[in-house]
C-alpha positions in Angstrom: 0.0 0.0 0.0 1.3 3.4 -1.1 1.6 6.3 1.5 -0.4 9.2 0.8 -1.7 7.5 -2.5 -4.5 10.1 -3.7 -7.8 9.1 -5.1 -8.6 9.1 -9.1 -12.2 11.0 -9.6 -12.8 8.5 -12.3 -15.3 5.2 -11.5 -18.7 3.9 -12.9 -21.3 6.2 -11.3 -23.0 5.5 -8.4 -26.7 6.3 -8.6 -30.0 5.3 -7.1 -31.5 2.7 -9.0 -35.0 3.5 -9.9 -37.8 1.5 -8.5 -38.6 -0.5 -11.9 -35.1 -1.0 -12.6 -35.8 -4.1 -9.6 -39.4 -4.9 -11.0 -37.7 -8.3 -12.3 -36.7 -9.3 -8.9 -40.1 -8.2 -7.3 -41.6 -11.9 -8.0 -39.7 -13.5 -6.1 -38.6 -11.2 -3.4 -38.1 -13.0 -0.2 -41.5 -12.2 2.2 -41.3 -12.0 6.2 -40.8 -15.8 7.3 -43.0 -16.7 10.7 -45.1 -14.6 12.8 -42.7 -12.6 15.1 -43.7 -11.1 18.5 -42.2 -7.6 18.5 -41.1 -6.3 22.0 -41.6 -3.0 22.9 -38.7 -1.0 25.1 -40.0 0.7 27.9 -39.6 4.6 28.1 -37.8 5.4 31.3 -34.3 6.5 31.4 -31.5 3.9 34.0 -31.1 5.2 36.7 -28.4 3.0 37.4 -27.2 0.6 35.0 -28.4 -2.9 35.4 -25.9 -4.4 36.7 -22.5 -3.5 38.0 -19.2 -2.6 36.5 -16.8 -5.1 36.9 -14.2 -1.6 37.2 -13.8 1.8 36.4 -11.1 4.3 35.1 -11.6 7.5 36.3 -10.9 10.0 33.4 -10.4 13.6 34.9 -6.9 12.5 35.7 -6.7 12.2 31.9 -7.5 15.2 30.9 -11.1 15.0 30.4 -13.6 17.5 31.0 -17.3 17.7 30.5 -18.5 20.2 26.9 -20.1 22.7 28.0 -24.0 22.3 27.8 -23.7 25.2 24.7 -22.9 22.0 22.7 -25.3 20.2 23.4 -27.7 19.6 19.8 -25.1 20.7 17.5 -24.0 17.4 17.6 -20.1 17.6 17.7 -17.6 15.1 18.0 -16.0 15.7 21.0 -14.6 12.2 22.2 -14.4 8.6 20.9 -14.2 5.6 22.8 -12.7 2.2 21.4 -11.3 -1.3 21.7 -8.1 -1.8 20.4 -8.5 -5.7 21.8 -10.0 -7.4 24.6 -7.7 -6.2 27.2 -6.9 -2.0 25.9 -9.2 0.8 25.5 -8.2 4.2 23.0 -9.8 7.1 24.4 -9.5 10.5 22.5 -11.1 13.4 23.4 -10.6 17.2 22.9 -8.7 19.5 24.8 -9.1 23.1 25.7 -6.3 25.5 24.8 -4.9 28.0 22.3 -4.5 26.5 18.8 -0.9 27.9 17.6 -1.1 29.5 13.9 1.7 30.9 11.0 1.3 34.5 10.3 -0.9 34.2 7.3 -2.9 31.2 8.5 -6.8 31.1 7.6 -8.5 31.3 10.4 -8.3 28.3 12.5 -11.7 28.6 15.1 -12.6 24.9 14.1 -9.3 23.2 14.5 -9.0 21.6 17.7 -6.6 19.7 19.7 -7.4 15.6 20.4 -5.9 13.8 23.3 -5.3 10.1 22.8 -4.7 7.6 25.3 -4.0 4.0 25.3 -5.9 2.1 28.4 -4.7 -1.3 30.1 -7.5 -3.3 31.4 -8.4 -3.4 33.7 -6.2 -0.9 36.0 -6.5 1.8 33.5 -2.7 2.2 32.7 -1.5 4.9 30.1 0.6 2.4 28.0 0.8 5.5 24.8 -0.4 8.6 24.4 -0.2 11.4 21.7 -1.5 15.3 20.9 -3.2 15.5 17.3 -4.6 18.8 15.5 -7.6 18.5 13.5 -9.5 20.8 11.8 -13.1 20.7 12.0 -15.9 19.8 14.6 -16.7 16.1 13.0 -16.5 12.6 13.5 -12.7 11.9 13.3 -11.7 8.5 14.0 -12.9 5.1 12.7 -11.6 1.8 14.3 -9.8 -1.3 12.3 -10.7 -4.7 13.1 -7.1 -5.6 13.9 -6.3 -2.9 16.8 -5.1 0.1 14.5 -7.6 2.8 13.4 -8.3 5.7 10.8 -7.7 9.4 11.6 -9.2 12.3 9.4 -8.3 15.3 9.3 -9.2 17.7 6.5 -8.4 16.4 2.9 -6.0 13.3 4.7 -7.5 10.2 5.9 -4.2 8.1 8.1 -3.4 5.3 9.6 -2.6 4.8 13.5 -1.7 1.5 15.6 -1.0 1.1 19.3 1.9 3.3 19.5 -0.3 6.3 18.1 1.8 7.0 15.9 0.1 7.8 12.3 1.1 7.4 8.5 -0.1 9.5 5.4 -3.2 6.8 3.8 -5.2 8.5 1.0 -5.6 12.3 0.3 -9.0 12.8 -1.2 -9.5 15.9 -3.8 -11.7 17.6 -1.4 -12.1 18.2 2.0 -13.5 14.1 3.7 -16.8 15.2 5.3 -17.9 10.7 6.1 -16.4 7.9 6.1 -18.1 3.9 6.1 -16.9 0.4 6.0 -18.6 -2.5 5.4 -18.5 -5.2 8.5 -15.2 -7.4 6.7 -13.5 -3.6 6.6 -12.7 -4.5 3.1 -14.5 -1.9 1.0 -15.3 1.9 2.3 -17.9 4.1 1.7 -16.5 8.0 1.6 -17.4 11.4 1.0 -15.7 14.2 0.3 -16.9 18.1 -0.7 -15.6 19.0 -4.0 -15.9 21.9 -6.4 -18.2 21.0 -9.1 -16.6 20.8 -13.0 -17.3 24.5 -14.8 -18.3 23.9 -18.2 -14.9 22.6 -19.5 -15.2 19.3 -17.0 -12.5 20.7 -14.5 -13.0 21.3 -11.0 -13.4 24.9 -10.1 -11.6 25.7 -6.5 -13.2 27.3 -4.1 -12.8 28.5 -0.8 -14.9 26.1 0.6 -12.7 23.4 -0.6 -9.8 25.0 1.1 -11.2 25.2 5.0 -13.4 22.2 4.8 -15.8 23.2 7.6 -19.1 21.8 6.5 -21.4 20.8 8.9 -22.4 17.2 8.8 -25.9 16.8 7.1 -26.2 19.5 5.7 -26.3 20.1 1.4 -22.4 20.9 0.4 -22.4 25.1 -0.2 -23.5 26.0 -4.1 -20.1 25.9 -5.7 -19.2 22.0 -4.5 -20.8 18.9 -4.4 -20.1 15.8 -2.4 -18.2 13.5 -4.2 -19.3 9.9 -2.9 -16.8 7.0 -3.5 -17.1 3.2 -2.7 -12.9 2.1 -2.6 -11.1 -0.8 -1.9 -9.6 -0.7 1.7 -6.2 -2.3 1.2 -5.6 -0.4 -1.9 -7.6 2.8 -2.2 -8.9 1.8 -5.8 -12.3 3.4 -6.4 -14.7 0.7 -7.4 -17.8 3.2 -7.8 -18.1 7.1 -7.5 -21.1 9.7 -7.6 -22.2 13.5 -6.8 -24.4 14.2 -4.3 -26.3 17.0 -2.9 -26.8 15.7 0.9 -25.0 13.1 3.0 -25.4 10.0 2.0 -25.6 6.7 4.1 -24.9 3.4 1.9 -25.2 0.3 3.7 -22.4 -2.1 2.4 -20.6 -5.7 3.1 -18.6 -7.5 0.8 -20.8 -8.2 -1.8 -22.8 -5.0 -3.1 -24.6 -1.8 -1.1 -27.6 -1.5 0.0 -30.8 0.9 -1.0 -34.6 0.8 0.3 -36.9 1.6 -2.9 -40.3 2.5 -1.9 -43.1 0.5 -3.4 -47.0 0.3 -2.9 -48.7 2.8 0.1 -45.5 2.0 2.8 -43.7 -1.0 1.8 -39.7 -0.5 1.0 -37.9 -3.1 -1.2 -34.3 -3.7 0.1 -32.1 -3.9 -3.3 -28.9 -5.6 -3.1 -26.6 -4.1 -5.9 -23.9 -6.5 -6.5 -20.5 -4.7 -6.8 -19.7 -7.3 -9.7 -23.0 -6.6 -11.4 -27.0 -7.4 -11.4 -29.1 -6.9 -8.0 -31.4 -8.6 -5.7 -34.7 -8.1 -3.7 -33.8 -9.5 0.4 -37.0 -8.7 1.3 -39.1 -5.7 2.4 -40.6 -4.0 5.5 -43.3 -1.1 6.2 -42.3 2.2 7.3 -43.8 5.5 6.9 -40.0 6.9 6.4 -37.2 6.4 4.3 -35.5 3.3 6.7 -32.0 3.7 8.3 -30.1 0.3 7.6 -26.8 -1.0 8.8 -25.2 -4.2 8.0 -24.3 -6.0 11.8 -22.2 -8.4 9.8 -22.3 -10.1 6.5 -25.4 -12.1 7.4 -27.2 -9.8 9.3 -28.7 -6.3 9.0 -30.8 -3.9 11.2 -33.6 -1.4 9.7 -34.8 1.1 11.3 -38.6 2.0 10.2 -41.0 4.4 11.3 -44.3 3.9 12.1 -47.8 5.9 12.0 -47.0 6.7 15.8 -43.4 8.2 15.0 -41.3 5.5 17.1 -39.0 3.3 15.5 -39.6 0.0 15.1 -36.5 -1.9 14.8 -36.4 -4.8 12.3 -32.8 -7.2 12.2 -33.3 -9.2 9.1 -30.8 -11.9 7.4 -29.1 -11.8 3.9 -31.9 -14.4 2.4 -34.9 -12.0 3.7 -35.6 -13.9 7.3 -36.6 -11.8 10.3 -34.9 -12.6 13.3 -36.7 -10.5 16.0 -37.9 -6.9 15.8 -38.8 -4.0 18.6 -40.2 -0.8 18.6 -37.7 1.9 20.7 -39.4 3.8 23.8 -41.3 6.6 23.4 -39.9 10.8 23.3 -36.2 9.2 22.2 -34.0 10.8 19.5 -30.9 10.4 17.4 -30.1 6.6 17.6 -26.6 5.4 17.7 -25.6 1.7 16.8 -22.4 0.5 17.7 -21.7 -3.2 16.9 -18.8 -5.9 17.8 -15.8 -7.1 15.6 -18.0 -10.1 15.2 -21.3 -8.5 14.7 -23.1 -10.9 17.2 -23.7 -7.7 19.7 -24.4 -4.3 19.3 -25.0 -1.0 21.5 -27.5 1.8 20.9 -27.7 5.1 22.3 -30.4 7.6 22.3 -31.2 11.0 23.6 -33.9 10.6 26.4 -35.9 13.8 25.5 -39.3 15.5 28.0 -41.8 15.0 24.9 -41.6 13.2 21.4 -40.6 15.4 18.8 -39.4 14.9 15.5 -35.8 13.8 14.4 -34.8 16.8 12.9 -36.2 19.2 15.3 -33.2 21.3 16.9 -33.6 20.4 20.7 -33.1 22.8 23.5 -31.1 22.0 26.4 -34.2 21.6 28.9 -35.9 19.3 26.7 -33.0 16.8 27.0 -32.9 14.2 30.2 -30.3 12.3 29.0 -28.4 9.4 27.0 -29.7 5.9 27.3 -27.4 2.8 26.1 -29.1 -0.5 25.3 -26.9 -3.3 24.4 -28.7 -6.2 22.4 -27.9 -9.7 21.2 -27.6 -9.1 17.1 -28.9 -12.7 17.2 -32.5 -12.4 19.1 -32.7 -9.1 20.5 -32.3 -9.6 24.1 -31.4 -6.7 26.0 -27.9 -7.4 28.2 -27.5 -4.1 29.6 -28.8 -0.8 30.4 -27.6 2.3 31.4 -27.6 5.9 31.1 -24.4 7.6 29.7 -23.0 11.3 30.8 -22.3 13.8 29.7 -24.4 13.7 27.1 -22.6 13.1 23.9 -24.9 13.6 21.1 -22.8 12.7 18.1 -21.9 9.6 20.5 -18.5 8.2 21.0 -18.8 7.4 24.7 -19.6 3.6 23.9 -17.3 0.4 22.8 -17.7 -3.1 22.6 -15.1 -5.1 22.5 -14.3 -7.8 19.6 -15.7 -10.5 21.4 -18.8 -8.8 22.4 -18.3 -9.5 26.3 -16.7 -6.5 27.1 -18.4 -3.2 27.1 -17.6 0.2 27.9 -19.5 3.5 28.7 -18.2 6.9 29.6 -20.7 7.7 32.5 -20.4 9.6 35.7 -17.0 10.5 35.5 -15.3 7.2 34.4 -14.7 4.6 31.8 -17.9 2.0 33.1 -16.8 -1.6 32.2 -19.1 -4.0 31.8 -19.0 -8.0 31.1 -21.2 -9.7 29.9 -21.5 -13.4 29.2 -21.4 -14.6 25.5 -23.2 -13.1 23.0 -25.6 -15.8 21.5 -25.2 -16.9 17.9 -26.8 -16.6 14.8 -29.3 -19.3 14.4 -28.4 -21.9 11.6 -30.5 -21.0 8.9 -28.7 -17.5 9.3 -26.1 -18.6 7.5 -25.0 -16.7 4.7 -26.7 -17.4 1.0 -25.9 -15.5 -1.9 -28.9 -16.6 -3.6 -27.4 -16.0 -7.2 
C-alpha cells in the first residue's frame, strides 16, 4: 500500500436505482418468514445501570472534562471511545487551549486539539499517548478490526496502531466530510466536498474546498458537491463514485450496497446491488419513512422503520430476507446510535432521552434533554444485556465500545470509563447462515 496514494475522480457512477429498474426481482422477493412477537422498550431512562461494572477508570486524571452544555444539539464530536482488543481501551477526546497558527494562516476557530490515550484493562494504565490537531468539529476516527484505526483530518484520511503514531493513507480531492466500511473492513464508503466541473469538466476551486468546515448533514455550499466513493480498503482503488447533494448513508458488506426503494402505500424493497453486477430483492418491510439500515455483519442487518405513531420499530433481518426479531424503541427518544462488535453478534444503541416526542430533525433545547440511554442487544434475538444511562451527554456519540468478542463493554458515565461483562453473545441461528442466492 502506497503512502499518501491520492484518489482518481474517475469510477462507474453510483446512482439510485429506480424502483422499476428491480421490477424483475419483485416476483420472487423474499417475504417475512413466521409470525414474530415484537417487543416494545420501555420509556424510562436507567437510573443505574443494570448491573454493575466489573471496574472503572476514572478520566479527569486524563485530561477530560465535560463540553459545556452550549454544545449540546449541535452534535459535535467531541470524544471517541474504542477497543483496540480485549484487554486495551483508545480514548481521544478534545482539549481546551490556544490553537498555535503561522502569520498568514486562515483562520483556524474549528481546529481543535485531540488527546489520545491508550488504556490497560483493567487498572487503567497509560501504555501510549499522543496530541493530534484537526480541523473541523466532526466525527474523526474510525476503528480497524485488527487494533489500528483511521484518523481524518481535512483532505488526509491516516493510519494509527497502538503506539499512536500515524502514516499518510489516502488524500482525497476535497475536504472528507464521512467515512463507512462494510463489516469485513474491506470496502469503504467516503465522502468528500468537491468543487463542481465549470463547463470545460474541471474542477473549479473554491474557498470552501480550502477550510473544509461543512457541517455534517447539511447540502455541500452551491459551488461544490459531495463527491461519494465506494474504494477498496487495502488499496484505495475506487470501485464506484457519484455526486451528491446531501450526506449520503450506503449500507455495504462485501458483496454490493444497499438501498430501500419504496413500493405500494408503505412497503420499501431492500435492493442488493452486487458490486460485480446485477441486483437482488432480500425482502421488504413497512415504514412510513425512508428506513436507516446498517449491515451487523455479512449475514445480518438492522432497519430502522418508522411507524404511524413516529417511534421506530426496529427490524434485524438476514441476507436471504428472514426476520430474526424486531422492537419498537421507547417513546420521546432521539438520534439513535448503533455500535456493533468485531464479530457483529452484539451491538449498542444510544439515544437522547428527550421530556416530549418530537421529530428527528427538530433542533432540541437544552431543557428538553434528560439524558443518554445505552441498550446493548444480542444481534442474534434481541435480548437486551445491559442498560444504562451515559454522561455527559454526547450527542454525536462516542462514549460507547464493545469489545471484539462482544463481552466487554464500555461506557463513559459519571465521570469514568464504566466496564461491563457480559456473558457470550448468542449466535446466529443456523438458517442465518449466509446465502448469496445468485
Amino acid at each position: 500500500m502506497r503512502a499518501g496514494l491520492r484518489l482518481a475522480a474517475a469510477g462507474v457512477a453510483l446512482c439510485a436505482v429506480p424502483a422499476a429498474l428491480a421490477q424483475n426481482g419483485l416476483v420472487n422477493a423474499p417475504q417475512p418468514t413466521g409470525s414474530i412477537q415484537a417487543r416494545a422498550w420501555s420509556g424510562q431512562l436507567p437510573v443505574k445501570p443494570s448491573q454493575p461494572p466489573a471496574f472503572s477508570i476514572p478520566v479527569r486524571p486524563l485530561g477530560f472534562s465535560a463540553p459545556g452544555l452550549l454544545s449540546l444539539g449541535e452534535r459535535k464530536n467531541v470524544a471517541s471511545l474504542d477497543f483496540l482488543d480485549e484487554n486495551r481501551l483508545l480514548f481521544t477526546f478534545r482539549v481546551p487551549g490556544l490553537i498555535r497558527r503561522e502569520a498568514g494562516e486562515s483562520d483556524a476557530s474549528e481546529e481543535r486539539q485531540i488527546r489520545a490515550v491508550i488504556l490497560a484493562l483493567p487498572g487503567g494504565i497509560v501504555e501510549a499517548e499522543a496530541l493530534w490537531t484537526v480541523h473541523d468539529r466532526w466525527r474523526y476516527l474510525w476503528m480497524l478490526s485488527d487494533g489500528r484505526f483511521l484518523l481524518r483530518d481535512g483532505k488526509n484520511l491516516e493510519q494509527g496502531d497502538a503506539t499512536l503514531e500515524v502514516k499518510p493513507f489516502l488524500r482525497f480531492p476535497g475536504p472528507l466530510i464521512w467515512l463507512e466500511m462494510d463489516p469485513a473492513q474491506q470496502f469503504m464508503v467516503t465522502e468528500s466536498r468537491e468543487p463542481a466541473p465549470d463547463d470545460s469538466g474541471e474542477a473549479a476551486s473554491s474557498p470552501a474546498e480550502e477550510t473544509g468546515t461543512e457541517a455534517e448533514g447539511q447540502a455541500p455550499a452551491d459551488d461544490s458537491d459531495g463527491m461519494v466513493r465506494i474504494l477498496r480498503r487495502d488499496s484505495g482503488q475506487v470501485i464506484l463514485v457519484s455526486r451528491s447533494r446531501s450526506i449520503v448513508h450506503l449500507p455495504i458488506n462485501s458483496e454490493g450496497y444497499l438501498e430501500s426503494l419504496r413500493g405500494v402505500g408503505g412497503n420499501w424493497r431492500l435492493n442488493l446491488s452486487y458490486f460485480s453486477g446485477g441486483s437482488r430483492i432480500l425482502g421488504q418491510v413497512s415504514s412510513t419513512c425512508s428506513p436507516f439500515i446498517d449491515f451487523l455483519s455479512e449475514r445480518e442487518l438492522l432497519v430502522t422503520a418508522c411507524n404511524s405513531s413516529g417511534r421506530d420499530n426496529l427490524i434485524a433481518m438476514t441476507n436471504d430476507g428472514g426476520r430474526l426479531w424486531e422492537a419498537r424503541a421507547a417513546e420521546a427518544t432521539v438520534w439513535p446510535l448503533v455500535v456493533r462488535a468485531t464479530n457483529g453478534l452484539r451491538l449498542a444503541r444510544e439515544v437522547l432521552a428527550v421530556s416530549h416526542p418530537v421529530s428527528p430533525n427538530v433542533q432540541l433545547d437544552q431543557g428538553e434533554i434528560r439524558g443518554q440511554w445505552v441498550q446493548v442487544l444480542d444481534a442474534a434475538d434481541g435480548a437486551v444485556r445491559l442498560q444504562t444511562a451515559a454522561s455527559p451527554v454526547l450527542d454525536a456519540g462516542g462514549n460507547v465500545a464493545i469489545s471484539p468478542s462482544g463481552r466487554r463493554v464500555a461506557v463513559l458515565d459519571r465521570g469514568a470509563i464504566q466496564v461491563f461483562e457480559l456473558p457470550p453473545p448468542a449466535p446466529l441461528p443456523d438458517s442465518a447462515v449466509h446465502r448469496t442466492g445468485r
